[in-house]
LOGULUM-843814 format. One record per atom (N, C-alpha, C): x, y, z; atom name; residue number from 1; residue in three letters. Coordinates in pm, whole numbers. Layout:
residues N
        X        Y        Z   mardren   gugu   timi
        X        Y        Z        CA    NUM    ALA
...
This chain:
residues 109
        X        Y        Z   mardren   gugu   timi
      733     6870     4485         N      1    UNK
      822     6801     4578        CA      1    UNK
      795     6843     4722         C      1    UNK
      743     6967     4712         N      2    UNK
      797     7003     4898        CA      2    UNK
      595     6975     4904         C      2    UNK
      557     6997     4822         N      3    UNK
      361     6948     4872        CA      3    UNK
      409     6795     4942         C      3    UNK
      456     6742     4852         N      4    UNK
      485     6570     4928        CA      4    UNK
      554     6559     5048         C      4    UNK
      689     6631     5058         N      5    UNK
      711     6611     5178        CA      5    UNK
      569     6641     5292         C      5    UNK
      506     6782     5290         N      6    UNK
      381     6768     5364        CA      6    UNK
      311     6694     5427         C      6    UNK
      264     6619     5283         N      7    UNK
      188     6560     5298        CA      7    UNK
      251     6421     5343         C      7    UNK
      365     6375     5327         N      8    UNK
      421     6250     5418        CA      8    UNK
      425     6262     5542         C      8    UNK
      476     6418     5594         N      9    UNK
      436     6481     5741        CA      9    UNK
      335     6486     5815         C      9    UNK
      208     6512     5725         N     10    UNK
       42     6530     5783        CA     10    UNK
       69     6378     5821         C     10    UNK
       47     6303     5744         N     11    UNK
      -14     6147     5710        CA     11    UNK
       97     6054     5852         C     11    UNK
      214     6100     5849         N     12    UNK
      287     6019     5963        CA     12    UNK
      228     6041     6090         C     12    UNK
      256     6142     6088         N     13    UNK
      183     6261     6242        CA     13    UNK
       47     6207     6275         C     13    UNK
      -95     6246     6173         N     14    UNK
     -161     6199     6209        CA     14    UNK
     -242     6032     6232         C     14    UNK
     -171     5978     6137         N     15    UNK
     -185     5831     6141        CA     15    UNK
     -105     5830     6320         C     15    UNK
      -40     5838     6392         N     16    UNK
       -3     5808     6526        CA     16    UNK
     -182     5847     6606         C     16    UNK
     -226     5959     6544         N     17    UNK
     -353     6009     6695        CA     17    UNK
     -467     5958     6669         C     17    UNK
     -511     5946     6822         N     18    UNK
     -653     5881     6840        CA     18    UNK
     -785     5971     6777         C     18    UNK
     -698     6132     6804         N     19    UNK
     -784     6219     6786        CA     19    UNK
     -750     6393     6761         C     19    UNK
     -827     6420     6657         N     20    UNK
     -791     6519     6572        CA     20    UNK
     -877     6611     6582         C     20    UNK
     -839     6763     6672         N     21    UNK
     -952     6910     6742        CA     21    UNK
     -898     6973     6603         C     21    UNK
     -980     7045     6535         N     22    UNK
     -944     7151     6433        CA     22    UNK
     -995     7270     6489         C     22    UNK
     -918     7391     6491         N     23    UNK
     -934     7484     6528        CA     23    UNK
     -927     7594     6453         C     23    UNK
    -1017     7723     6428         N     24    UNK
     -955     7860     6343        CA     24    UNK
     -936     7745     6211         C     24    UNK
     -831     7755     6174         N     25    UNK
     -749     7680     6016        CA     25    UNK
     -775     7853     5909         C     25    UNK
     -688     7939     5953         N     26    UNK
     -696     8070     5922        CA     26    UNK
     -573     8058     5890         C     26    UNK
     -502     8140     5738         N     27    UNK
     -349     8172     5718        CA     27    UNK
     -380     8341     5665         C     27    UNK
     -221     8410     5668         N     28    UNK
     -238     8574     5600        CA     28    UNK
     -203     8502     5495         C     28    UNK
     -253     8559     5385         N     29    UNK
     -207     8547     5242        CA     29    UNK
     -162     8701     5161         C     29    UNK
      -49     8748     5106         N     30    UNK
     -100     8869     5089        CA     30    UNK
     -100     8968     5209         C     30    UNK
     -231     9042     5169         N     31    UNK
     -267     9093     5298        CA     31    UNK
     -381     9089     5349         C     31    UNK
     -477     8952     5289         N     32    UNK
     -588     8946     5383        CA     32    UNK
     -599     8790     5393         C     32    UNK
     -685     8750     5537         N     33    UNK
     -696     8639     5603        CA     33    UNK
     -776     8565     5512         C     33    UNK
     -700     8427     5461         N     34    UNK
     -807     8338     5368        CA     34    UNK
     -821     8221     5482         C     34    UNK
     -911     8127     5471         N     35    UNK
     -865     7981     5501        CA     35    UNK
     -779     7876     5473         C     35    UNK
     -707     7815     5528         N     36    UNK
     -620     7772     5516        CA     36    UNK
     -639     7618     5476         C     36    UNK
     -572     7583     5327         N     37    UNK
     -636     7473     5266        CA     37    UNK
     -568     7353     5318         C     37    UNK
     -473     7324     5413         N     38    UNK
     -358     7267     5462        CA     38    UNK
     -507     7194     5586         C     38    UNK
     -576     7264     5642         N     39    UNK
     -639     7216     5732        CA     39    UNK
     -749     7063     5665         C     39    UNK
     -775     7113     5557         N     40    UNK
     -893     7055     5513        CA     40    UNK
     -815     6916     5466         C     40    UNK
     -711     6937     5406         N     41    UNK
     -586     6801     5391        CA     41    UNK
     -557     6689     5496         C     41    UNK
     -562     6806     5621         N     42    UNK
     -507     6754     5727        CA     42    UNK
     -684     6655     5791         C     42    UNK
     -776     6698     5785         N     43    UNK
     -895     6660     5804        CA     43    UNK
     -926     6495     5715         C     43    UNK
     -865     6490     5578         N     44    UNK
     -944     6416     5515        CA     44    UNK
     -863     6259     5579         C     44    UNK
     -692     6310     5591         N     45    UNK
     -577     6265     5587        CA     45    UNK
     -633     6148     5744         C     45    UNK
     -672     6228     5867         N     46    UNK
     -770     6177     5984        CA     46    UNK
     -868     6089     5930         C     46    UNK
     -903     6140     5872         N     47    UNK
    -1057     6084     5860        CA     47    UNK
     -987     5905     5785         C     47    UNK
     -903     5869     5706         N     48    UNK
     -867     5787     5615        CA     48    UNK
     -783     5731     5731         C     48    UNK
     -748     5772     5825         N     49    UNK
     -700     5672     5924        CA     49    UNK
     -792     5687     6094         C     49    UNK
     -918     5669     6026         N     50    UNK
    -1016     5633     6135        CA     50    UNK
     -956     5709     6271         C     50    UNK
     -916     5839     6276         N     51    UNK
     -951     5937     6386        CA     51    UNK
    -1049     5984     6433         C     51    UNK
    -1078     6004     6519         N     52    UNK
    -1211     6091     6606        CA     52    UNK
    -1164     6237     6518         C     52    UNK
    -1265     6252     6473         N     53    UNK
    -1253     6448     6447        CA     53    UNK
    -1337     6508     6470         C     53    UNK
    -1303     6606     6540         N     54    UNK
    -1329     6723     6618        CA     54    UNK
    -1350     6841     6574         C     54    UNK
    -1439     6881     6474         N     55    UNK
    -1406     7037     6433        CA     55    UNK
    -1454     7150     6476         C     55    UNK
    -1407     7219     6539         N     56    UNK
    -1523     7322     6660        CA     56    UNK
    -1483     7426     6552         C     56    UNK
    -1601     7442     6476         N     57    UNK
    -1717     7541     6403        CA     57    UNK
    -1700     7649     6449         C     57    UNK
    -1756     7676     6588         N     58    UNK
    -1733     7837     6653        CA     58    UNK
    -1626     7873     6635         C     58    UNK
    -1501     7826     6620         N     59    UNK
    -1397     7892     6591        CA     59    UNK
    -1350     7968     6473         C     59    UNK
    -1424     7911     6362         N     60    UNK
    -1475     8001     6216        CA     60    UNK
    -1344     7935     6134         C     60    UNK
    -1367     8009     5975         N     61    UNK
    -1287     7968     5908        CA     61    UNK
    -1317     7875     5869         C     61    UNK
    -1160     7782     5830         N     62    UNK
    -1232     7625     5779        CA     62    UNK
    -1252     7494     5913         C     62    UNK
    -1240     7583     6020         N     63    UNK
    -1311     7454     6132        CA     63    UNK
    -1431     7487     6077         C     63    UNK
    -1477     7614     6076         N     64    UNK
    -1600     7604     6040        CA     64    UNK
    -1696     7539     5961         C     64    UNK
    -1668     7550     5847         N     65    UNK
    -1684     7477     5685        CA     65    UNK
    -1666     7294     5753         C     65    UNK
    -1544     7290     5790         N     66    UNK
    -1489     7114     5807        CA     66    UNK
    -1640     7087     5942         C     66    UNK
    -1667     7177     6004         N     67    UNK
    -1811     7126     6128        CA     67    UNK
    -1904     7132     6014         C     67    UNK
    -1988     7200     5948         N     68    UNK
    -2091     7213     5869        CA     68    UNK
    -2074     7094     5817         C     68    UNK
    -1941     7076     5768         N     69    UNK
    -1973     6932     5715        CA     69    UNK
    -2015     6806     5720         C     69    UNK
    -1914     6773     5835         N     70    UNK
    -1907     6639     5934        CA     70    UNK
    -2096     6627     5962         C     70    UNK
    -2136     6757     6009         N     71    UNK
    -2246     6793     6109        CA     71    UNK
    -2394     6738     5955         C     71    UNK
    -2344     6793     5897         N     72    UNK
    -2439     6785     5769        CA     72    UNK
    -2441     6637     5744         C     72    UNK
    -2305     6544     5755         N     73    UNK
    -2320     6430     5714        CA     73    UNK
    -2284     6371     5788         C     73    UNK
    -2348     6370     5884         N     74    UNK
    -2271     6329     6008        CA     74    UNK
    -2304     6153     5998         C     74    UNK
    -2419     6113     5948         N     75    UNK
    -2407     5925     5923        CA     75    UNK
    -2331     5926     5852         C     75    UNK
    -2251     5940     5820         N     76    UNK
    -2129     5893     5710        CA     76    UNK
    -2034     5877     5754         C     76    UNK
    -2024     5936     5866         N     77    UNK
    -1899     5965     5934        CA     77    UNK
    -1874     5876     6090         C     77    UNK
    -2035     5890     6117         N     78    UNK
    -2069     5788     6244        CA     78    UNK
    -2146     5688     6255         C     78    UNK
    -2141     5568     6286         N     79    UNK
    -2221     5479     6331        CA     79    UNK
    -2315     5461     6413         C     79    UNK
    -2372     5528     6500         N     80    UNK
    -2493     5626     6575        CA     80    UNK
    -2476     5766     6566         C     80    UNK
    -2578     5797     6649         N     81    UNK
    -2608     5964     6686        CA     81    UNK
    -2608     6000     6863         C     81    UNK
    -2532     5889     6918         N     82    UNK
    -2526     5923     7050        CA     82    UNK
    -2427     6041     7113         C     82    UNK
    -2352     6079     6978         N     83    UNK
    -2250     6224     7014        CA     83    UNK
    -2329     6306     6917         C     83    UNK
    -2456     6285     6846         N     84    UNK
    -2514     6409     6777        CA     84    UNK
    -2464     6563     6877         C     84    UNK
    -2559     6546     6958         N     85    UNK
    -2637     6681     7019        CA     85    UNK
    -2478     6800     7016         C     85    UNK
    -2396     6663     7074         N     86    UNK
    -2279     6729     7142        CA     86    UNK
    -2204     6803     7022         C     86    UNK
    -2177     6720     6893         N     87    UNK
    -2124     6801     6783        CA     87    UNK
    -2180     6922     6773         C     87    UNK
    -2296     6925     6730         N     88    UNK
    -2426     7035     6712        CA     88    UNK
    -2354     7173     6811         C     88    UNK
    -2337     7156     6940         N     89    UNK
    -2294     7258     6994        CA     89    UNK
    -2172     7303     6973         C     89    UNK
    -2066     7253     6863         N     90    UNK
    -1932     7304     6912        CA     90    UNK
    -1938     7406     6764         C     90    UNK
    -2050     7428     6715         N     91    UNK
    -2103     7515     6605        CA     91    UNK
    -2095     7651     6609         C     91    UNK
    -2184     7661     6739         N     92    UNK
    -2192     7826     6820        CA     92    UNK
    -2135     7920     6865         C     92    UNK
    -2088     7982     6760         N     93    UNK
    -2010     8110     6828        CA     93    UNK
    -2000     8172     6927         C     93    UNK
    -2147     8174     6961         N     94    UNK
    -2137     8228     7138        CA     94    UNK
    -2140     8157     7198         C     94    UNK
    -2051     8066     7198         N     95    UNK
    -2059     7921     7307        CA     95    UNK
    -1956     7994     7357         C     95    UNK
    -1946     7976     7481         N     96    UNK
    -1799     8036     7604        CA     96    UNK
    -1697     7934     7594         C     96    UNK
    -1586     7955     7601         N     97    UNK
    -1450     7861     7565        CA     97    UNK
    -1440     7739     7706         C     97    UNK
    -1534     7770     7766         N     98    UNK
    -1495     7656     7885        CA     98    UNK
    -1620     7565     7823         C     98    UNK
    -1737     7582     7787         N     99    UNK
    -1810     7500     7747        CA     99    UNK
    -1781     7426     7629         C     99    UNK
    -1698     7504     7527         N    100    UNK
    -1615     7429     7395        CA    100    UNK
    -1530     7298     7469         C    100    UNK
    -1483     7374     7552         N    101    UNK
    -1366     7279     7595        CA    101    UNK
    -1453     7167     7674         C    101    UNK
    -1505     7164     7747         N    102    UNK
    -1632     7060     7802        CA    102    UNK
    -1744     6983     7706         C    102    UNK
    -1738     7035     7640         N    103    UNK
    -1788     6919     7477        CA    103    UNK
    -1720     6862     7403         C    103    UNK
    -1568     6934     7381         N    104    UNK
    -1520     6846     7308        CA    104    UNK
    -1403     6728     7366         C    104    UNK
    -1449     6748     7545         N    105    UNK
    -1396     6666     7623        CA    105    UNK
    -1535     6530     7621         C    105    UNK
    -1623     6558     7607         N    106    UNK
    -1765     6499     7584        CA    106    UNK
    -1754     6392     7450         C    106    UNK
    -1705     6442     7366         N    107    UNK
    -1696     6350     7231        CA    107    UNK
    -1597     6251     7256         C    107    UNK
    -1515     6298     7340         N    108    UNK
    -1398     6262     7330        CA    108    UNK
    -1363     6108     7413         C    108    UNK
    -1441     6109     7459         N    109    UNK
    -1455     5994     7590        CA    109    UNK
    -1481     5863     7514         C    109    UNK
């Protein structure tokens, strides 16, 4: 019962946005940091109502995993490769947070 309410929550919420940044997607469990499976829900939930998604990778966790993905299959997901390069970079951990933020202002356009 309360998974559904959730998930009526994800699905309202994000069915309204143009566009969906995933970030970290880290929870405590216990007492150590897992990924948080709520993100990857929240990802597919976008994706099924034709959102832009955004998953900046460098941030680790399951942005991470959710970029490898997109990035891996990325024709599936897009109809060209004219935002390739730009996904590709939001991968890099040592990317500096003003350049994250300047790429994924780049996709975003």
């Amino acid at each position: 019962m309360l998974g559904d309410v959730h998930t009526n929550y994800r699905d309202d919420i994000i069915s309204q946005a143009g566009t969906a940044i995933f970030l970290f997607g880290n929870k405590l469990e216990d007492i150590s940091v897992r990924e948080a499976g709520g993100m990857e829900k929240e990802f597919e939930i976008a994706r099924s109502h034709d959102v832009l998604l955004i998953p900046v990778g460098a941030s680790g966790y399951m942005s991470e995993r959710l970029w490898k993905h997109l990035v891996g299959q990325y024709d599936d997901y897009f109809e060209n490769r004219e935002k390739f390069d730009w996904y590709q970079k939001l991968g890099n951990p040592q990317t500096q947070p003003d350049e994250l933020i300047e790429t994924i202002l780049r996709i975003a356009e």
